[in-house]
N, C-alpha and C positions, 0 to 999 in steps of 0.2 A: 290398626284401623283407627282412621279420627272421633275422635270425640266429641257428640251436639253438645254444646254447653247449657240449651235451653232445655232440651228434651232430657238431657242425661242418658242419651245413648251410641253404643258404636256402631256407627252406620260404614261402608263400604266409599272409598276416597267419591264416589260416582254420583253420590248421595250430596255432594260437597260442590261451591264454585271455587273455584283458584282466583286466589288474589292478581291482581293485574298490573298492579303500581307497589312500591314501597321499598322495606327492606325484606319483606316477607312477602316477596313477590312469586307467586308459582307454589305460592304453599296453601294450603286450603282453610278458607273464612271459619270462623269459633263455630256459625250454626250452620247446620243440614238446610238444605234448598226448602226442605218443606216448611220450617221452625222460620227463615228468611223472610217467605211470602207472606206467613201468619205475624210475623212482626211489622212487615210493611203494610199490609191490609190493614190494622190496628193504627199504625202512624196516619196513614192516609185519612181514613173515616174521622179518627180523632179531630185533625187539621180541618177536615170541610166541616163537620161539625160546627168548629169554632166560627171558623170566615161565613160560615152561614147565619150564625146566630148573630156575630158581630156586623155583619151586615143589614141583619133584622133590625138592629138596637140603631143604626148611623144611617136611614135607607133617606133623610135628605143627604148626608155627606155624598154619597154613592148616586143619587140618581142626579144632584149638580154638576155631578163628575161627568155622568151620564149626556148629560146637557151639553154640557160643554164641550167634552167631545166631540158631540153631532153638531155644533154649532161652526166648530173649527171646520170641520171636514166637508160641510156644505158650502162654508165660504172660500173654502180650497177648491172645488169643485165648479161653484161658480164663476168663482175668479177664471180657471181655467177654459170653461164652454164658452164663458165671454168673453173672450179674449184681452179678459183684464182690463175690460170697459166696468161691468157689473150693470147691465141693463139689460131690459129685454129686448129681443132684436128687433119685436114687430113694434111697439109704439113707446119703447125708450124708456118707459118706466124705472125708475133708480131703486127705490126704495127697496132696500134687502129684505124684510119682510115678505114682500110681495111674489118673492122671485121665485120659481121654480124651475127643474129640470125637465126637458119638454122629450118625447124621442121624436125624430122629425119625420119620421115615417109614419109613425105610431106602434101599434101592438105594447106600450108600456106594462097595461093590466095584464096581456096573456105571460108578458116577459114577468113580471112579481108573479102570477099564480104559479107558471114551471116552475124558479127559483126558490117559492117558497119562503123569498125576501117581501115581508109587508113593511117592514120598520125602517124610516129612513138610514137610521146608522149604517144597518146593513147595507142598504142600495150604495151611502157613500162611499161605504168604506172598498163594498165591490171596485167600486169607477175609477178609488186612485189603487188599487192594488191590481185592477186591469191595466195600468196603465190609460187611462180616461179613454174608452174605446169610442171611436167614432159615433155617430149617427144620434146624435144628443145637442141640444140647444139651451139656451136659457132665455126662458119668457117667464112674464110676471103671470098669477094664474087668473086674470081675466081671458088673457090671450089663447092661454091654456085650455081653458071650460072653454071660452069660444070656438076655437078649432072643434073639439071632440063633438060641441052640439052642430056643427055650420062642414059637417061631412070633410073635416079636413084643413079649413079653410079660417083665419082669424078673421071675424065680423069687421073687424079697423081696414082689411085689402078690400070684404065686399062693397062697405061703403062710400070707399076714394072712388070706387068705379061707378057707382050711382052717382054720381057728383060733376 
């Protein structure tokens, strides 16, 4: 019967994983599966511990990272909606600042409360890992707040037609 090395007991081969690679391949690992898990539980907690705390102590390093990120991924994103113009479509607007992602139907708010995505990272990171799914524009958010209050409709089309 094998030997835990940890535990100092002979446990039955069943008790044991077989090696899978090596020279001592198909022969069974120093510790019992149970002694295995209780070392990796310990490794693991150990590790997040660390990366926690050391994130605690760097939390600008980490959220410029953060930033920058989101900043890449929204300008991939808008590049993309706008077909690599970067403007909004209703009144041309450039300025990246400005710009946001429109849905052109609407229901954005019901689509983040089902999703459960409120943070932009998320949303962008959704659009290019969907493959940028249809039904999505890019307007600057004057155009944006307009449509939502004006039932649909940006204030810039009602007023060409009073005109």
């Amino acid at each position: 019967m094998p030997y835990c090395s940890r535990c100092k007991e002979e446990l039955p081969v069943e008790c044991f994983q077989l090696r899978k690679s090596g020279l001592k391949k198909g022969e069974t690992n120093g510790y019992c599966i149970k002694c295995n898990r209780k070392k990796a539980r310990e490794y693991y907690y150990k590790h997040v511990t660390e990366r926690r705390e050391y994130r605690e102590n760097h939390k600008e390093h980490y959220s410029k990272l953060v930033k920058d990120k989101t900043q890449n991924m929204r300008a991939k994103v808008i590049t993309h909606y706008s077909n690599g113009t970067n403007k909004c479509v209703c009144c041309g607007e450039a300025e990246p600042r400005f710009l946001t992602i429109d849905h052109i139907n609407g229901g954005g708010k019901k689509e983040r409360k089902e999703s459960g995505r409120n943070r932009s990272y998320s949303f962008y990171k959704n659009l290019i890992k969907n493959n940028y799914p249809e039904g999505l524009q890019v307007l600057c958010f004057n155009c944006n707040c307009g449509r939502q209050l004006n039932g649909g409709i940006c204030p810039h089309k009602n007023s060409s037609k009073d005109k």
